[in-house]
N, C-alpha and C positions, 0 to 999 in steps of 0.2 A: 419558397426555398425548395430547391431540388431533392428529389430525394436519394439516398446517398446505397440504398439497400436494405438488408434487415440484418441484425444484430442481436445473438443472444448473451445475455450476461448472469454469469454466475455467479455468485456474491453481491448481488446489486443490492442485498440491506446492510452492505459495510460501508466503511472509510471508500477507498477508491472502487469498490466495483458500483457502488451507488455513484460517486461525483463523473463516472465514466459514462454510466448511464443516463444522466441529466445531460450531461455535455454532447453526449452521440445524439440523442431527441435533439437535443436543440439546435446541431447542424442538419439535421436533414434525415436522420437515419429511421428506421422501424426499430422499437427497441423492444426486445423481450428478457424476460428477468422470470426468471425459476425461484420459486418461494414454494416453502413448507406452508400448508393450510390456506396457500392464497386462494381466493375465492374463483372458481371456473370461468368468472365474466372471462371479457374480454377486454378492450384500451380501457384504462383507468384514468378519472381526470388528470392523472401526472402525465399523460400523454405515451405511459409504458404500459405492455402488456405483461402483467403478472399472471405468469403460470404457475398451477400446483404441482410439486414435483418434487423431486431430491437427488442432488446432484452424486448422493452415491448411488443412484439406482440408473443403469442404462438405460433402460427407456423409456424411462420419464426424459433424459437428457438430448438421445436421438429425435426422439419426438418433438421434444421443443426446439432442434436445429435444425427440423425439416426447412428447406429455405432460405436459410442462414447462410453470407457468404462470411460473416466473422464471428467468435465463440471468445468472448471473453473470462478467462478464466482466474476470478477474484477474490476463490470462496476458499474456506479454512474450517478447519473443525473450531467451532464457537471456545471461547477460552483456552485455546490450544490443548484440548482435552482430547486424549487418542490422537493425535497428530501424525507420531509416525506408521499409526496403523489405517489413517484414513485418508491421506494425503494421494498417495499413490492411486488407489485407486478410484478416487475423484475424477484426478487427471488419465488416467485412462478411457474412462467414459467421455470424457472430452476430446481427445484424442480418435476416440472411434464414433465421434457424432461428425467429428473435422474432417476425416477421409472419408465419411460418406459424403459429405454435402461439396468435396472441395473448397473445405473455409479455412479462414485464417484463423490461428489461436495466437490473442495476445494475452501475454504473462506478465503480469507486474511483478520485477525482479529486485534480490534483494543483494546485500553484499558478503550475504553469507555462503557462497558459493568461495568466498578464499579465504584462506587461509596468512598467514603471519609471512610465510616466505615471497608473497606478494605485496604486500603492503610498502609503502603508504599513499601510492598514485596507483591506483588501480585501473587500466582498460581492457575493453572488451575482450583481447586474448590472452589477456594475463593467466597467468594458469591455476587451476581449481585443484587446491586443495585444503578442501576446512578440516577444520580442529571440534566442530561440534556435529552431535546428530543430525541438529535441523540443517547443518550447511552438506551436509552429506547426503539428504533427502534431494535438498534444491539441486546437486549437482545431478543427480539422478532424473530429478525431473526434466531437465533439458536432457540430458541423455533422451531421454521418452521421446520428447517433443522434437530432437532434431533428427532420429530416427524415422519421425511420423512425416515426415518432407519428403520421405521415399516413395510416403502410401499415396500421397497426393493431398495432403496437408500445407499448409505455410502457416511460418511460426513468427512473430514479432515480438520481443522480450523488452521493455525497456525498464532497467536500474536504476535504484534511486537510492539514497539515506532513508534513516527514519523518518514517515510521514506525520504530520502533522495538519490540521485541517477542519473549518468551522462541522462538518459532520463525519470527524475521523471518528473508528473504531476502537479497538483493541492498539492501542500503540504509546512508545514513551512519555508523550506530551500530556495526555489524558492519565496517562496511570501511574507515571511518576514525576512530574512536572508538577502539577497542580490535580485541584478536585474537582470534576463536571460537577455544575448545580451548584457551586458554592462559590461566596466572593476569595477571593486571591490573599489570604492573607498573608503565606507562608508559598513560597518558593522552593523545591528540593533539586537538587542538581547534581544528576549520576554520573557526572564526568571529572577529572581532572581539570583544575587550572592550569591553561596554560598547554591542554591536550587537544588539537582540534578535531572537530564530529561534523558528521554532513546532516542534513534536515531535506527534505520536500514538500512541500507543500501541497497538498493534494489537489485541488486544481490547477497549479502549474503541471502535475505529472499527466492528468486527464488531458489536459488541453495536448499536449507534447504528445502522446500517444493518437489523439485526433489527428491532428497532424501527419505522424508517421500513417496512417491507417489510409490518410485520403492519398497515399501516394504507392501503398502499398505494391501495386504490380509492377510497378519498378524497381522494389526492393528484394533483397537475397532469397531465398524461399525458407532461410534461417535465418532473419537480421537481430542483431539486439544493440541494443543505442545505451547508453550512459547518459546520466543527468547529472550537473553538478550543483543544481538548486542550492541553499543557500548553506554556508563552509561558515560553520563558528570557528574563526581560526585560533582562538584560547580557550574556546569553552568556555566561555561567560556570556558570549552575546545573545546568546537563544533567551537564556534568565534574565538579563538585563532589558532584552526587548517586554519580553512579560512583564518586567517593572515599572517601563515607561506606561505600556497600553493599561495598567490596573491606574498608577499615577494620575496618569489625562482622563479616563472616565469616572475616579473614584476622587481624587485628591489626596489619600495615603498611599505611600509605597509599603508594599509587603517584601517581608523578612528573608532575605536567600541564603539559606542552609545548605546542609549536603546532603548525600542520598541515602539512607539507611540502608543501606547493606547489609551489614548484621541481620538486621529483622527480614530481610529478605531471604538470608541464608536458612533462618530457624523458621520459618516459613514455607518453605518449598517443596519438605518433603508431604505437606497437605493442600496445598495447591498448586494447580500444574500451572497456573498462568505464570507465578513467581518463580517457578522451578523451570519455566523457557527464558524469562526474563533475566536469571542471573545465570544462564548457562550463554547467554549475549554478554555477559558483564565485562569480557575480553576488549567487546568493542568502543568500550567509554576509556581505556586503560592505553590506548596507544593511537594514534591520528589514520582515518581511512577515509581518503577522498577520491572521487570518484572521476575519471579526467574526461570533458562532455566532445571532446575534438571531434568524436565520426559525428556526431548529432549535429554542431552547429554546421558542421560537414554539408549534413545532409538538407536542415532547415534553417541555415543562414542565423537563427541566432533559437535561443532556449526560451520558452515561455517563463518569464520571471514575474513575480511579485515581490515587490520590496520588503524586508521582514517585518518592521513594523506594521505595515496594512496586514499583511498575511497573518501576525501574532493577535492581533487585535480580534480579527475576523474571524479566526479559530475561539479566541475567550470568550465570545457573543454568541458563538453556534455551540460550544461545551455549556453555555449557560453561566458563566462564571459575572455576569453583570446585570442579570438577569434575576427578578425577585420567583421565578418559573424552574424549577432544577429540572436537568438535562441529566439523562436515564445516567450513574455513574455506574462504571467500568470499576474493578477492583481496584483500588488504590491501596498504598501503604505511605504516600508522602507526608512527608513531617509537617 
């Protein structure tokens, strides 16, 4: 296989900067990955090189972009703890690793960049303006990064719903859906009937972002694509799909409830993970889809997984069929 360059990724022990990182190795790319206390080897049998480092420190971050014609940037404050005071300047460091090296920064984007008077087909130039902190960061952060196009940066953004995903992170499915490491008894479901929610699948979004990356010198020196991955269009299909895949591998179906919200509310002010999750609670309360028109534009059609294979493949890699528990994430689901 060709090889395709070298790549560093920031966040490579989450949800998508890891499945971005297995996916870049596995077309062809050098892949490097920035880890706190990683060991100074060099290629690890995963076929990435893990560097010791910290993506708030500059040059630990330069240093590992020497080379680098792409800078994947994935990484978050662990539990969203300090968020609005570490975010920015992450992406700064990244930002000035990208103008030195002339690399691309891609950004996995989210849909909290707008706001209510946008809604409920949102594209790419829809206008930015959120209602919460965190959407008020992210619009900031593109600000940064469309700014850094001037320095001799390029920036590829592509948007998505909530991800979900056999080694997703911090995100709805694992922390309010269901329990990693545990069998499926009880179902919770933070949205309206009857309200529809967008989902991504975390290798459909990797793979789309591959994609966009192998083409990248023909693309904007600002591009950002929308994905429409999979549209519960009432709000129950996401739940229901989990019922089937617990169903087929167990022979019980488990119980679907609603989201504790309350406990979430009295919660919050001692946990920040609760206290970003219900400052998102806006987005279960009214339908925000996401329209994929420039993407299939651009690659003729969207990397799909059918929700069922994708829900199943997510409960096997959370551990939820598994006698083996899968590291759990803060839960409060009923």
């Amino acid at each position: 296989m060709a090889n395709k360059g070298t790549v560093l990724v920031l966040g490579a022990t989450g949800g998508i900067g890891g499945e971005l990182a297995r996916q870049l190795r596995d077309d062809g790319w050098r892949v490097r990955a920035l880890k706190r206390g990683a060991n100074p080897a060099c290629e690890q049998p995963d076929g990435i090189s893990w560097l010791r480092g910290d993506a708030l420190n500059r040059q630990d971050v330069l240093s590992a972009a020497a080379g680098c014609s792409v800078i994947v940037h994935a990484v978050n404050p662990p539990g969203y703890r300090r968020w609005s005071e570490l975010v920015l300047p992450m992406l700064d460091n990244t930002i000035a690793a990208a103008c030195a090296e002339n690399a691309t920064i891609v950004l996995p984007g989210t849909v909290y960049n707008y706001g209510p008077d946008a809604f409920p087909l949102l594209s790419e130039p829809s206008p930015q303006h959120p209602v919460t902190r965190k959407g008020a960061i992210r619009v900031e952060l593109e600000r940064r990064l469309q700014a850094a196009t001037h320095r001799g940066a390029r920036v590829l953004i592509v948007r998505a719903g909530d991800f979900f995903g056999p080694k997703a992170g911090n995100n709805w499915f694992s922390q309010g859906l269901v329990r990693p490491g545990k069998p499926v008894r009880n179902i919770s479901n933070p949205g309206r009937v009857g309200t529809g929610h967008q989902w991504a699948f975390l290798p459909d979004v990797a793979r789309t972002v591959a994609l966009l990356l192998a083409r990248r010198d023909t693309l904007a020196p600002f591009s950002t694509f929308h994905m429409a991955g999979h549209w519960d269009a009432d709000g129950t299909q996401m739940v229901e799909a989990i019922r089937r895949a617990v169903a087929r591998r167990s022979g019980s179906e488990p119980r679907i409830g609603t989201f504790p919200w309350w406990l979430l509310t009295l919660a919050s002010p001692f946990v920040a993970t609760f206290r970003e999750m219900q400052e998102m609670r806006y987005l279960w309360r009214e339908p925000v889809r996401l329209d994929n028109a420039r993407l299939t534009a651009e690659l003729g059609r969207e990397p799909h997984t059918a929700l069922d294979d994708a829900v199943e493949a997510t409960l096997q890699g959370l551990g939820c069929f598994s006698t083996t528990p899968a590291r759990a994430a803060p839960s409060i689901a009923a």
